[in-house]
N, C-alpha and C positions, 0 to 999 in steps of 0.2 A: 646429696647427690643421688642415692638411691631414690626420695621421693618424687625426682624429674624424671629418673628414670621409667620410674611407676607410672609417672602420668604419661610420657610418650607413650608406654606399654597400651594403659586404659585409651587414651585419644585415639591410637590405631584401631582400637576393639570397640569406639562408638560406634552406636548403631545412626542410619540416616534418619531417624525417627528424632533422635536425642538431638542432635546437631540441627533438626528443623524447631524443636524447640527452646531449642536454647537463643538460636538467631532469632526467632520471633520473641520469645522471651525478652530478651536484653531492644529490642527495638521497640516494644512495648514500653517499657521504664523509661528510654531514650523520648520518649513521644509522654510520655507522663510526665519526665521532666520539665517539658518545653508547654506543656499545658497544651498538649495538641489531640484531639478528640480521637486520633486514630490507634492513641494506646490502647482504646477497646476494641475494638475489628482484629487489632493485629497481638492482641494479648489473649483475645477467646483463642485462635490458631494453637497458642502455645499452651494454655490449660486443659487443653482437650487432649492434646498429645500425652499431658503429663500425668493425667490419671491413669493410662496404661500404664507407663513406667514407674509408677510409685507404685502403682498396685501389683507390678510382679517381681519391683525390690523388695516388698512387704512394710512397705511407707504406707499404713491402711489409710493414718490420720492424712495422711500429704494428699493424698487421693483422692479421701475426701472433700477436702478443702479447693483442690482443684477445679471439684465439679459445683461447690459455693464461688470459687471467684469465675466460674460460668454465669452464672444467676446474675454476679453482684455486678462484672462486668455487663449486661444486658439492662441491667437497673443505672448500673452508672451512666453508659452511653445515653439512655435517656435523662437522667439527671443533670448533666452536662451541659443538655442541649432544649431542655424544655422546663416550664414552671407554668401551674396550672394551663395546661395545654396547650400552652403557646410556643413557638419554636425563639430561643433565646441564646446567649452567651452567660453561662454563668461566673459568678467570679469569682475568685479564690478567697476564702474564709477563715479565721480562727478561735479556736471552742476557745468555750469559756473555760474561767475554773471550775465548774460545777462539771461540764463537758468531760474535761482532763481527769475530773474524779471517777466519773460515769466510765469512761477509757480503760482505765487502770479497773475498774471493779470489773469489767465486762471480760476483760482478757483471762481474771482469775477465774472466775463462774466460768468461762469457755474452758480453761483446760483443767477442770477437773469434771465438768463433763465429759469432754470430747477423753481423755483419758479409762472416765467409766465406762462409754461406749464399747474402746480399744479392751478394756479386759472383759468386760461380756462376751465378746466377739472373736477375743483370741483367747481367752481362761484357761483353754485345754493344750495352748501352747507354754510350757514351762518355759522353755529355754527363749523363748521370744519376753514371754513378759518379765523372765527374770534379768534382763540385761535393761542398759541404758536408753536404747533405741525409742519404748513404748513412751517414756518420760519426756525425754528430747522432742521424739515426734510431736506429741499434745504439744507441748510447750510454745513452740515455732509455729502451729497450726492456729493456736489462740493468741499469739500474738500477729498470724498476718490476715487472721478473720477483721481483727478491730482493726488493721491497717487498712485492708482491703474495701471495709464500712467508710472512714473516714477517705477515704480514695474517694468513693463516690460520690462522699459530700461534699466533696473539696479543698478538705480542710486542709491546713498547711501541716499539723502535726502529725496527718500520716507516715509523712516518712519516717518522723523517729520511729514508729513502729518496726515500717522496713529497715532502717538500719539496725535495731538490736536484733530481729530474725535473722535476718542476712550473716551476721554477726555469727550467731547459735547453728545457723544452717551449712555452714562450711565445712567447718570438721563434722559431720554428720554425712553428709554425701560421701565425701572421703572416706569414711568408714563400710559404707554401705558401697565403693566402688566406684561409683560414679563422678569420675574423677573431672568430665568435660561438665558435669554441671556444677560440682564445687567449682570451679573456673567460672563458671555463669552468675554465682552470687556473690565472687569477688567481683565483678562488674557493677552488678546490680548495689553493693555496700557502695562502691564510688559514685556510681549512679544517685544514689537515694542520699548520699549525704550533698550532691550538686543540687538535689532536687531540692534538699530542703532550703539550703541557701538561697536558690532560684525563688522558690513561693514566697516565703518569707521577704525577701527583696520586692519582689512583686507586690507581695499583701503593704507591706508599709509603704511604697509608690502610690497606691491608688487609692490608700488611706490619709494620706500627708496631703496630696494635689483636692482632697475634697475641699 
């Protein structure tokens, strides 16, 4: 009871900033689900918002990664939409096992970088790097770098990515307050587990009808 209470409390005290990207946010997924090209247009909106706001809840790593699924969005929308410079439909894909190996090693190698970064950068914060936060953060940031890769390439096993971040990223926001965007990645976990069904459905359709 008290944690509805919290959240009514936090959802009063969102800012119009946070509520604009959480609605672009979650309508980005909704449009990545359905394979529709405007989850980039309307996904850049909400990562651009977000690197303020993780940068002044002290999310360095989220903030970062914000301003990568900037880039990777801009890369994907052409990805999407073109192959050797030609304008195309691309079509949903799935890595190989070597791929899936490549995945899993890229996620590791990213978050104990992106981790080493975070204590260069905040070293002289004791009480920030002695808590959970710095871990958690890298952790979700390396696992939705390799999602956010495999988004652009269409693969279908991006979204396991987004579902185990999604996952990790909940009780994290919650922690740090922000209570209408923990709400954002319970959607976004619903979301990304229909996505994967979706692709997957999809990729064996257009693979079986060859």
């Amino acid at each position: 009871m008290e944690f509805i209470n919290q959240l009514f409390r936090d959802l009063a005290n969102t800012g119009y900033l946070e509520i604009i990207a959480v609605i672009t946010g979650i309508g980005s997924v909704w449009y990545a689900r359905r394979e529709n090209i405007l989850v980039y247009p309307v996904g850049i909106v909400s990562v651009l918002i977000y690197v303020y706001i993780c940068y002044n809840a002290q999310l360095y790593a989220d903030a970062g990664i914000n301003i990568f699924y900037f880039f990777m969005s801009v890369y994907g929308w052409y990805h999407w939409t073109h192959k050797n410079g030609k304008v195309i439909t691309r079509e949903i894909s799935m890595n190989t096992t070597k791929e899936q190996i490549l995945g899993v090693v890229m996620t590791v190698v990213a978050f104990f970088a992106i981790f080493a970064l975070m204590w260069w950068f905040n070293k002289d914060n004791v009480v920030y790097m002695n808590s959970y936060v710095p871990y958690v953060d890298s952790l979700t940031t390396a696992i939705f770098v390799v999602g956010m890769w495999l988004m652009a390439l269409k693969r279908v096993e991006n979204w396991i990515y987004w579902i185990v971040g999604d996952l990790i990223s909940i009780p994290l926001y919650v922690s740090k307050g922000l209570i209408f965007t923990s709400v954002q990645f319970v959607v976004f976990l619903v979301i990304a587990m229909l996505g994967y069904l979706e692709w997957r459905k999809r990729w064996y359709q257009r693979n079986l009808s060859v």
